[in-house]
C-alpha positions in Angstrom: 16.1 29.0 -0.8 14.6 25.7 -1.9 11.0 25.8 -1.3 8.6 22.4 -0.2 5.6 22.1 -2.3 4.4 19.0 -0.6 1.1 19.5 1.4 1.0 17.1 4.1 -2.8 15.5 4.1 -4.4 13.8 6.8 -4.3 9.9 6.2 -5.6 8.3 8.9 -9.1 8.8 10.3 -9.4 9.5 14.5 -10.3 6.4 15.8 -13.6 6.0 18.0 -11.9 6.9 21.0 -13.9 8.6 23.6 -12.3 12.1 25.1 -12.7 12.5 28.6 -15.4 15.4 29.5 -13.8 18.6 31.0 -13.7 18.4 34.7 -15.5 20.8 36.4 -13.1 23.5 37.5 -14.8 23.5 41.0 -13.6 19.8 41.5 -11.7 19.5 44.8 -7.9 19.4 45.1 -8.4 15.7 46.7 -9.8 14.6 43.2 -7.2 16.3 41.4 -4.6 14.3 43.7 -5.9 10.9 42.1 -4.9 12.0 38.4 -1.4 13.3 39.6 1.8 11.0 38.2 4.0 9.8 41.1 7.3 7.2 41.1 6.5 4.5 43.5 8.8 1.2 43.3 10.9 2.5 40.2 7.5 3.1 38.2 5.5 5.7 37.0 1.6 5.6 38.7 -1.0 7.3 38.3 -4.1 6.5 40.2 -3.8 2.7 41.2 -2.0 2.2 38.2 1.5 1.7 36.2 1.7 4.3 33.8 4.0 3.7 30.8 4.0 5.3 27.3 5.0 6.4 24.2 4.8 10.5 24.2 6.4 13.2 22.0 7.5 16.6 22.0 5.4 19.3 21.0 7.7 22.4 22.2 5.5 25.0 20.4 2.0 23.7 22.1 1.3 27.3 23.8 2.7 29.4 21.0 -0.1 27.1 18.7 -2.7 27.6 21.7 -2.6 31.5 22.0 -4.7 34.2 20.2 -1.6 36.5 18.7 1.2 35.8 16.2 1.9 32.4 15.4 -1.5 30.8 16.9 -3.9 28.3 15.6 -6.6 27.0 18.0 -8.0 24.7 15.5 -4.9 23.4 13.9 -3.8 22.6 17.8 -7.0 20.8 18.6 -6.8 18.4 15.7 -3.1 17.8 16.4 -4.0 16.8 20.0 -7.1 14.7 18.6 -4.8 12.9 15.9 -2.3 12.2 18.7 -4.9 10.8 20.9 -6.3 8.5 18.1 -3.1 7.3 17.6 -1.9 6.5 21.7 0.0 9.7 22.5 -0.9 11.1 25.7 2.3 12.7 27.0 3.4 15.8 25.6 6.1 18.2 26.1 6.3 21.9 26.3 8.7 25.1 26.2 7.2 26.9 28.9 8.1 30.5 27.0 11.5 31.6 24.8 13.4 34.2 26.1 15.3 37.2 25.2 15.4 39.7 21.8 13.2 39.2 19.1 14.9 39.2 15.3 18.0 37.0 16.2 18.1 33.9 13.5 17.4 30.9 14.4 15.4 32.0 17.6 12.0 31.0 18.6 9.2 33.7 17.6 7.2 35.2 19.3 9.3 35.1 23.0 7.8 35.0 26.1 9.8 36.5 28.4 10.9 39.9 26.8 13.1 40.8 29.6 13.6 39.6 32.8 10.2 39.4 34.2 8.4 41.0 31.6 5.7 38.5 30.1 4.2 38.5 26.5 0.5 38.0 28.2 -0.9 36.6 25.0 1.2 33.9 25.0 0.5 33.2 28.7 -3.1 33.1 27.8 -1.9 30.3 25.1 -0.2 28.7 28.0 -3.1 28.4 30.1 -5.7 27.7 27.0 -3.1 24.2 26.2 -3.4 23.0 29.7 -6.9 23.5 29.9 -7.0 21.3 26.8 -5.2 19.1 27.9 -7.0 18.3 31.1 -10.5 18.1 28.9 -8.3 15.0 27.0 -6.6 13.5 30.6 -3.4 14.6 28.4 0.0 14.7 30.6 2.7 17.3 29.7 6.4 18.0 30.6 6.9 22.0 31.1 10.3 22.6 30.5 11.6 26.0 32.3 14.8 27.1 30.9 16.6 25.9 27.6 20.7 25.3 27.6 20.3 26.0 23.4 20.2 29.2 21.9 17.1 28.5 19.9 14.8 30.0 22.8 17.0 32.2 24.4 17.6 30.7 27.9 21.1 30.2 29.3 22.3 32.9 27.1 19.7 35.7 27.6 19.7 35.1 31.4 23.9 36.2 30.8 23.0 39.0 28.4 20.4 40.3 31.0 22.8 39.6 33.8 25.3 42.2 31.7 27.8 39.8 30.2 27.5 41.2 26.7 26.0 40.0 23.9 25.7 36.3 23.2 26.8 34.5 20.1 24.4 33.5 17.9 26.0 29.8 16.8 25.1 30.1 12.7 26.9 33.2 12.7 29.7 33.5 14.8 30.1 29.7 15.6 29.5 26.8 18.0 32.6 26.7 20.1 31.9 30.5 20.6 28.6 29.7 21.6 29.3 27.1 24.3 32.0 28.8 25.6 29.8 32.3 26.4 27.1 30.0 28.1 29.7 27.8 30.1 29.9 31.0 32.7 25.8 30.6 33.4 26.2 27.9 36.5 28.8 30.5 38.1 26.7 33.6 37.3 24.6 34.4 40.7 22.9 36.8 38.7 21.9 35.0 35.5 21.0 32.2 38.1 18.6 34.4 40.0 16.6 35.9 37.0 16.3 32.2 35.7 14.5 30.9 39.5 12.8 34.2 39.5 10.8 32.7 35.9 10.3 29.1 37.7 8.7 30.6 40.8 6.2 32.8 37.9 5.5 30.1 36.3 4.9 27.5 38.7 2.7 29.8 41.1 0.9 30.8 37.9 -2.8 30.4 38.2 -4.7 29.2 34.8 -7.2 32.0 33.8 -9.0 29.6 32.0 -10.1 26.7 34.6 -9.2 29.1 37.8 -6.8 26.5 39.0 -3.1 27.2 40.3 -1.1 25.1 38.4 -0.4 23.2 41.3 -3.7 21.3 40.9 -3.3 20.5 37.3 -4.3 17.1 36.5 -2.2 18.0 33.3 1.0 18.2 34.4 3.3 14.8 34.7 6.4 17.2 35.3 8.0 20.6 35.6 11.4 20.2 34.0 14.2 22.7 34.9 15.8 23.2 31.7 16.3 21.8 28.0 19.4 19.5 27.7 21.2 21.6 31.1 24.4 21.3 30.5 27.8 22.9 32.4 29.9 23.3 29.4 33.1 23.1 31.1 34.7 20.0 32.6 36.6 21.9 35.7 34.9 20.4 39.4 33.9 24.2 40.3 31.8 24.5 37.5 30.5 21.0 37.8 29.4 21.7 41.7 27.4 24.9 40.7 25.7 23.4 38.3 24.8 20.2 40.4 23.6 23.0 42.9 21.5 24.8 40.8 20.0 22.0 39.5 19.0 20.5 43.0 18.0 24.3 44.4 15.7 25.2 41.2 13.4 21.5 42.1 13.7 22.3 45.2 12.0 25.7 44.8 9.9 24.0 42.2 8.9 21.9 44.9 8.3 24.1 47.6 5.9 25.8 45.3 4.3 22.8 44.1 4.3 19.4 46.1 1.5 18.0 44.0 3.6 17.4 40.7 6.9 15.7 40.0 10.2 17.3 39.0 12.6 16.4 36.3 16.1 17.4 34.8 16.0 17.8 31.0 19.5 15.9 30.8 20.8 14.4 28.0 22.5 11.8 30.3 26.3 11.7 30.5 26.4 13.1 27.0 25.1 16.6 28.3 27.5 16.2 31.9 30.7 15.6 29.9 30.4 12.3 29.5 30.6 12.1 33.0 28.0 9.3 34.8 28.4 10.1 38.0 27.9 13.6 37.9 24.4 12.5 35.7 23.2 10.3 38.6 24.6 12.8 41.1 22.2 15.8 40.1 19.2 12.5 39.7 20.2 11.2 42.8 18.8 14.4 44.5 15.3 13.8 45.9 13.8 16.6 44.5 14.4 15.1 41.2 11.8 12.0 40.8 12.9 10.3 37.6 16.2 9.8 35.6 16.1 11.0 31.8 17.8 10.7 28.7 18.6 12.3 25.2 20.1 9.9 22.7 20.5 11.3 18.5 22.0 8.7 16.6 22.5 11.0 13.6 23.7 14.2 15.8 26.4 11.8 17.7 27.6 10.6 14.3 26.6 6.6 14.9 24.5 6.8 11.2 25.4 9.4 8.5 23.7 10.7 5.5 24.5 7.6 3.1 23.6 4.9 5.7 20.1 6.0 7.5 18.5 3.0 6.0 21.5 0.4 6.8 22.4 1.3 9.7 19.6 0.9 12.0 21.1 -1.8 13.5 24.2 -0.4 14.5 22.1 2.6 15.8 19.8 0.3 18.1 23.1 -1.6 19.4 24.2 2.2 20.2 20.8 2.6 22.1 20.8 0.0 24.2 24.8 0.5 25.5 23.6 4.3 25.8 20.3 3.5 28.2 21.7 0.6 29.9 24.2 2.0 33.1 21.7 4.5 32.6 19.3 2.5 33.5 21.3 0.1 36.1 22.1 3.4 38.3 18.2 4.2 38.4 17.3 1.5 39.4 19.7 1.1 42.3 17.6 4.0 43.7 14.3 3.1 42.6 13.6 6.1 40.2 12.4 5.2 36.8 13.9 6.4 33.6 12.1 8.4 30.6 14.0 8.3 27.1 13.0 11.8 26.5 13.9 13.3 23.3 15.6 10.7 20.3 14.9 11.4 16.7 15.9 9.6 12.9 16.0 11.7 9.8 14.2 10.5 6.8 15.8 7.9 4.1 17.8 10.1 1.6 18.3 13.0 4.3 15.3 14.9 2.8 12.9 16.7 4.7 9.2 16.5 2.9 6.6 15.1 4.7 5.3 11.9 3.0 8.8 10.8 1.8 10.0 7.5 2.8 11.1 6.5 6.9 12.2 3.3 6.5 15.0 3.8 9.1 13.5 6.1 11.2 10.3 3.5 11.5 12.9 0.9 12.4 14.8 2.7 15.2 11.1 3.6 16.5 10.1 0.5 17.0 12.9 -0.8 18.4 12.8 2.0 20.8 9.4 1.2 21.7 10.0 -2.4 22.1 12.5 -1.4 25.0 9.2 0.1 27.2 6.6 -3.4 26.3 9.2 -5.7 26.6 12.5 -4.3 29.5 12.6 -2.5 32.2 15.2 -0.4 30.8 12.7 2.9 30.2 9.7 3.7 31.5 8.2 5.8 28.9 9.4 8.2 26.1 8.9 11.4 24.2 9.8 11.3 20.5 11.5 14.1 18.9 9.0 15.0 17.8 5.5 16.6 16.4 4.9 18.0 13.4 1.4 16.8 12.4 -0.4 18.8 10.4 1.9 21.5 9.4 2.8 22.6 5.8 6.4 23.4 5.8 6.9 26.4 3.6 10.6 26.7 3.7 13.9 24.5 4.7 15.0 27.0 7.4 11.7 28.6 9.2 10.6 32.1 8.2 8.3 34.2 10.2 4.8 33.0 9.8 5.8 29.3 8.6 4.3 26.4 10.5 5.3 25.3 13.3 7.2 21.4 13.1 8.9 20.3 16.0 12.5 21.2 14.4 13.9 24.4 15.9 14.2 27.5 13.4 17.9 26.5 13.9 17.3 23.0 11.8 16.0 22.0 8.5 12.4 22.1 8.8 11.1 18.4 8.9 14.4 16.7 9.5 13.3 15.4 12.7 9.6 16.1 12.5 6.5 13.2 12.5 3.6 14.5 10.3 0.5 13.3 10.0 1.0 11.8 6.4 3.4 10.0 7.5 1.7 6.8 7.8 3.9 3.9 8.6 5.5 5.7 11.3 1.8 6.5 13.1 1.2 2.6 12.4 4.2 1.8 14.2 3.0 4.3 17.0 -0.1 3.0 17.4 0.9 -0.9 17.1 3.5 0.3 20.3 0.8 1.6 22.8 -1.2 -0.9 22.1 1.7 -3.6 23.3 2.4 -1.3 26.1 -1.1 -1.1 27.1 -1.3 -5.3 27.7 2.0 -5.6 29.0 
């Protein structure tokens, strides 16, 4: 297997920008209230005012934050200080992988060993990111549940629930795959283990600041699942999974009325291509916010030859994607969050460094839609990979972390922190956002 030889350096120099100081853990909840995001009028708030951004994901945040395999407390808080020097103040976060260890293209170490049973070191990371992230007034999305294989999620919650083994997609296939997990919105069972994990999570009290997470500061949203998806196009199917969409935020709300929920969708791309099945389960008011996935690469609107030529075509593509979208949010006054979109490098290689010509294009364009529309409110960029040496093309146990799943090439996706035009183009973006 081709090994990378390129170490990624640090380029650009934090900026002089002030971190907040750590608020005292015996502030009140009434204080906490003020730093809490909301939706009023369509938009985002926090305190008296409009809160839009440009955020990324950083799914492996608590696996980076713990003190057991796969941690690095120092690497995490210079990749939270680089991203703050640079505008990013919206992260988001697996909240734990699921399932068997040793299955390729899974995350390592999991979480959630069986059903209830918690890795405790990694719940320590957990708690040690948030804390971290309330010292920087950092937001983050905690995602609950994952409709992928790469963390486990719909398909542990079957194997646990006794449906036999589930297929692992680089060996026995994806059409295999999907079809194993399109039974988890009928299973009762697999259901029930999957709320069970929200409700231990969400009532989870950080041993770090003593805070319930209910009084994070921290938290812009709990997020029921990765990309949920039905998998099947048959109305029974579509009606359970509406349902357990609207009864996990609502028990995600019954636990915690201080923070906002949201869906993980990919939009009508993850219901089926369905719309109003997408607004149906954002319609709910449980749900606070509308959200989409868009890949231009993945949904075959640029290929391998034309990453550099094709922006264009892939922006047009963007904006037809967000717009009715968009409209339908807005008819209910929610907002809408562009929440994971990604560009692979010129040339379809993976070193960090290497020319982004296209993907620093598609950026910006995507940016330009939050300073300058009301199309998005914000958006997460997929995704982080900062300061990490990629060791290998697919990951190997005890290989940095980057933002592309152990199931992808390792830096197809990924931002690191040599990558210097595209942290420009960041930075340029916030800054627009900021004055707008």
């Amino acid at each position: 297997m081709r090994k990378i030889f390129v170490m990624c350096g640090l380029v650009f120099l934090l900026g002089a920008i002030g971190f907040s100081a750590c608020r005292n853990t015996k502030e009140s909840k009434q204080e906490n209230q003020g730093s809490f995001a909301r939706v009023e009028n369509g938009e985002f708030y926090i305190g008296d005012s409009v809160y839009r951004y440009v955020g990324t994901n950083f799914w492996y945040g608590a696996i980076l934050a713990s003190e057991g395999r796969g941690g690095n407390r120092e690497r995490l808080a210079k990749e939270l200080d680089l991203m703050q020097s640079i505008g990013i103040d919206n992260i988001r976060v697996l909240v734990g992988a699921d399932g068997r260890e040793g299955i390729p293209s899974h995350v390592e170490p999991v979480l959630q060993t069986a059903p209830g049973v918690y890795n405790d070191t990694l719940l320590a990371g957990l708690d040690y990111l948030m804390a971290e992230l309330e010292k920087r007034d950092m937001k983050a999305v905690l995602f609950l549940n994952n409709a992928w294989e790469w963390s486990g999620g719909y398909g542990s919650y079957l194997e646990w629930a006794g449906e036999g083994e589930a297929p692992v997609p680089s060996v026995d296939g994806w059409p295999q795959y999907m079809e194993y997990v399109s039974h988890f919105v009928t299973n009762d069972s697999a259901k029930a283990l999957a709320l069970n994990h929200v409700r231990n999570m969400v009532s989870r009290v950080n041993t770090i600041t003593g805070k319930p997470y209910s009084e994070s500061p921290a938290i812009f949203s709990w997020q029921v699942a990765n990309e949920p998806r039905v998998f099947s196009e048959d109305s029974v199917s579509k009606a359970a999974f509406a349902e357990w969409i609207q009864t996990t935020a609502r028990t995600i709300k019954e636990i915690d009325p201080n923070h906002m929920v949201s869906t993980g969708s990919e939009g009508k791309h993850g219901c089926e291509q369905d719309l109003d099945l997408w607004f149906q389960i954002h319609s709910f008011p449980e749900i606070d916010y509308g959200i989409v996935h868009l890949w231009p690469y993945n949904w075959s609107w640029v290929n391998q030859e034309t990453l550099t030529d094709s922006v264009e075509v892939a922006c047009r593509n963007t904006v037809a994607y967000i717009e009715p979208h968009s409209e339908l949010m807005k008819s209910i006054g929610k907002p809408l969050v562009l929440e994971e979109f990604g560009y692979p490098r010129d040339g379809f290689v993976f070193e960090p460094g290497t020319p982004t010509t296209g993907r620093d294009g598609f950026y910006d364009h995507v940016f330009n839609l939050i300073s300058t529309t009301d199309m998005i409110s914000g958006c997460n960029f997929w995704g982080w990979g900062g300061l990490a040496e990629p060791k290998h093309i697919m990951w190997e146990e005890w290989d940095d972390y980057v933002c592309d799943p152990a199931q992808e090439e390792q830096g197809l996706n990924s931002v690191f922190a040599c990558d210097s035009t595209t942290l420009e183009i960041i930075r340029k973006n916030v800054k627009k956002i900021a004055t707008r």
